[in-house]
C-alpha positions, 0 to 999 in steps of 0.5 A: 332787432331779431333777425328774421332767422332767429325769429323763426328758430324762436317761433319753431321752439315755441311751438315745440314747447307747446307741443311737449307741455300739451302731451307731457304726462302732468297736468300743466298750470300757468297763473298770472300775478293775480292768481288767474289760470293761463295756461291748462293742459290737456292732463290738467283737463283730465285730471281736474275735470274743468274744461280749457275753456272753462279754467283759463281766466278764472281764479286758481283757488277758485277751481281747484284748491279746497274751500278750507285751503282757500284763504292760505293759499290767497296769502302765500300769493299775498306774501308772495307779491310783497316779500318775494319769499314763498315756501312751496316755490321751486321744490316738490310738495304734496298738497291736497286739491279737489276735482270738478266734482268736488272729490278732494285727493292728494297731487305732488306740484313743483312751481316755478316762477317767471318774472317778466317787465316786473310782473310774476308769472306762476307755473306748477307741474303737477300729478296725481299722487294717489296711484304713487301711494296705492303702489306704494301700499300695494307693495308694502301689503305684499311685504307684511303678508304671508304668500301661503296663508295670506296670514300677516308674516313675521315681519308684519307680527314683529311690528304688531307686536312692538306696538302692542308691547308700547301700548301696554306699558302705557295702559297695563291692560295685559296681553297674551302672546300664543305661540303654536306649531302643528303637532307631528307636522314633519310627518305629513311632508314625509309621507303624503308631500309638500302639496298636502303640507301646504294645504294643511297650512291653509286650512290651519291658518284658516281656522285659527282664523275663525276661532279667535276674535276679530280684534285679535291679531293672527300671523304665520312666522314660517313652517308650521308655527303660527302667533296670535296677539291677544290684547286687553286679557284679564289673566290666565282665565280669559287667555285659556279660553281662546287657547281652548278655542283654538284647538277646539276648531283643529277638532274635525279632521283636514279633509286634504283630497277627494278621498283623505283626512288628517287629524291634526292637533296644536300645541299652544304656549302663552306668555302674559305681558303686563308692561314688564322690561322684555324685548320683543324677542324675549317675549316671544322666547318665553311663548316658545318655551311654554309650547314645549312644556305643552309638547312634553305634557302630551300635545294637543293643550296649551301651557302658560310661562312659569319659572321652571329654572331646575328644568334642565330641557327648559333651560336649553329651550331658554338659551337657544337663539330664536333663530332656532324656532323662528324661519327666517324668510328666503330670498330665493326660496321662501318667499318667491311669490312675493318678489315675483307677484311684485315684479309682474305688477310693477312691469305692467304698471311701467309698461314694460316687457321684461323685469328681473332681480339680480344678484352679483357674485364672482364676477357674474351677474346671475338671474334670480327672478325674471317676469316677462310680458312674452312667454319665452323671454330671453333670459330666465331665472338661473341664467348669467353674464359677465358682469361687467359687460351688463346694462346693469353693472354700468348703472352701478359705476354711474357709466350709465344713467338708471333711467334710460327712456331710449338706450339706442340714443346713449353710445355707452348702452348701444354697446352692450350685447343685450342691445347688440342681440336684442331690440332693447331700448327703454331701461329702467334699473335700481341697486339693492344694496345693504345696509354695509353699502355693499351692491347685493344686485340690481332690480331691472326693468327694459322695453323693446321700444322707447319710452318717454314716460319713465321718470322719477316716480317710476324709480322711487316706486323700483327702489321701494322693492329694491330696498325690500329685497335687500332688507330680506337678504340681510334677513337671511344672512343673519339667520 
């Protein structure tokens, strides 16, 4: 017989239970063996629309599992009961379900099962999915698109074109690849400065916009060099129209101030693809050097690809490595509204009060970037520390935890300076490593006050960015 004692401590934990599984961020479902609700927290409320009152009792299938889901879901339970075997027990899968109103989404569940007087019980925690990929979107729309312009980027044009390539192999239908850059470009940063420079960008990208069609595909890769795809194009005839087109719309001067205007001019090369064996790289290869036919013919025009193998300077041009025409992006440099617009989202999605990347070099962990709720937070970009003695150097060792909702409960973390001279509490922090393994730095976010809420969502949304990053500076390393 159970002791008065360990009666109470048992009532105490019950209670206890209760209470986390009632304020716990997601919905919480319990469900007997004939699929009747249980248990409905107060997130499951939320979530789900129904009342606690409304739910308990009634049929899960019934509330939440959509109508054309009913009927497997019924036989999982079945099979269930009469086998013991089920799939979706005990690991996260993501399914879809339906709201009150009917509104169908999707929601990542873990079920349990607990057996009792040989009676199965079911319990699910489970969330809602749609922000994780909102997120998950946002940030890879952040990565396909050019800071200035809002143009697709390089990266973005690479994956376009790749799949263009494969769908005209299997078609035939002929696409055009353009290839420009603004012509004496180089002239408008000297004299009038970078702010006017990237105010000609604009308004180039801009009008390249307007002047093809909606179905063609416009990317900026860098500079001043900008690619349109053009798909499904008859030949030569129907490409040089939109060539035409496109520097038709450069025609009225760039008004760049009050007072100034530019006369800008592009010079256009275009490569036709009908399915031939050429990789992304040649193909955009030959587009270059069909602008630089278009350069020595006077600028302002456009040339198409042509065998030109007794034209020395066309020969140079066919040699060089692309990396000679195309700019790769920067880490630091490049593409720092990217990385920063991103670190602001994500901390103020975590909550949290400061968020910065690192980079590890000599022994020092060095800041690149660092967003910050306050406006003089206590590190800022170009700063150091000792590696080894940071938070985030202990992550990397596996001394310390890469989520820590309470740094003030972990000895190990409550000895490092930052913790010591700041009221640093919640952690949050992720490697960016490379595809050799090696430890580029880390991604970090940190509170000034505990957090409960961090978990495994919040470090799959950081790694996401993290693994981005890396893939930037591998970029740039092969530049």
């Amino acid at each position: 017989m159970m002791s008065k004692t360990n009666r109470q401590a048992a009532s105490a934990n019950g209670g206890l239970i209760d209470v986390i599984i009632e304020t716990s961020h997601d919905a919480f479902i319990g469900m007997d063996a004939h699929g009747c609700i249980t248990h409905w927290n107060a997130q499951a409320e939320a979530i789900f629309g129904w009342k606690r009152t409304e739910a308990v009792g009634h049929k899960l299938g019934d509330l939440i599992v959509p109508p054309h889901l009913r009927a497997a879901h019924s036989e999982g339970m079945e099979r269930y009961l009469a086998t013991g075997a089920e799939k979706v027990l005990n690991r996260r899968v993501t399914l879809q379900a339906q709201r009150r109103s009917g509104d169908l989404f999707s929601v990542e569940m873990t079920i349990s099962v607990y057996t009792a007087n040989a009676q199965p019980s079911f319990f699910a925690f489970l969330h809602d999915a749609q922000e994780r990929y909102a997120t998950e979107s946002a940030l890879l729309e952040l990565a396909r698109t050019d800071a200035l312009t809002s143009l697709p980027n390089r990266r973005f044009l690479y994956e376009r074109l790749q799949e263009t390539m494969n769908r005209v192999q299997r078609t035939k239908r002929p696409v055009a690849v353009m290839f420009m850059d603004i012509d004496h470009f180089k002239s408008v940063n000297d004299s009038l400065g970078h702010d006017i420079g990237d105010l000609v960008l604009q308004e180039f990208g801009a009008r390249l916009k307007r002047a093809v069609r909606q179905v063609d595909f416009v990317a900026r890769l860098g500079g001043d060099e900008f690619m349109v795809i053009a798909e499904e194009q008859a030949g030569q005839d129907s490409a040089g129209v939109i060539a035409r087109k496109i520097i038709d719309s450069m025609a009225t001067d760039f008004a760049v101030n009050d007072c100034d205007r530019l006369h800008i001019t592009t010079s256009i090369g275009i490569a036709l693809y009908e399915g031939q064996a050429l990789g992304v790289d040649d193909l955009i290869r030959q587009a270059d050097q069909a602008m630089y036919q278009a350069k020595r013919s006077g600028r302002n025009t456009f040339r198409f690809v042509h065998d030109n193998r007794h034209d020395s300077a066309a020969q140079k041009v066919i040699r060089a490595p692309l990396s000679n025409f195309l700019v790769k992006p920067q880490v630091n440099r490049k593409n720092p509204d990217f990385i920063q617009e991103s670190l602001r989202a994500i901390r103020t999605h975590l909550n949290m009060d400061v968020a910065f990347v690192s980079r590890f070099t000599d022994g020092k962990r060095e800041f690149l970037f660092v967003d910050a709720e306050a406006e003089n937070p206590p590190i800022a970009p170009g700063g150091a520390d000792r590696l080894e003695e940071s938070y985030c150097q202990r992550v990397v060792d596996g001394r310390l935890p890469e989520i820590m909702p309470d740094a003030f409960l972990n000895d190990e973390a409550l000895s490092l300076p930052a913790t010591r001279l700041l009221p640093v509490r919640a952690h949050l922090s992720v490697p960016i490593v490379l595809k050799s393994g090696k430890i580029y730095g880390t991604y970090c976010c940190f509170s000034y006050s505990a957090d409960q809420s961090l978990n495994e969502r919040d470090r799959n949304m950081m790694r996401i960015f993290a693994d981005l990053i890396g893939t930037m500076v591998e970029e740039e390393m092969v530049a």
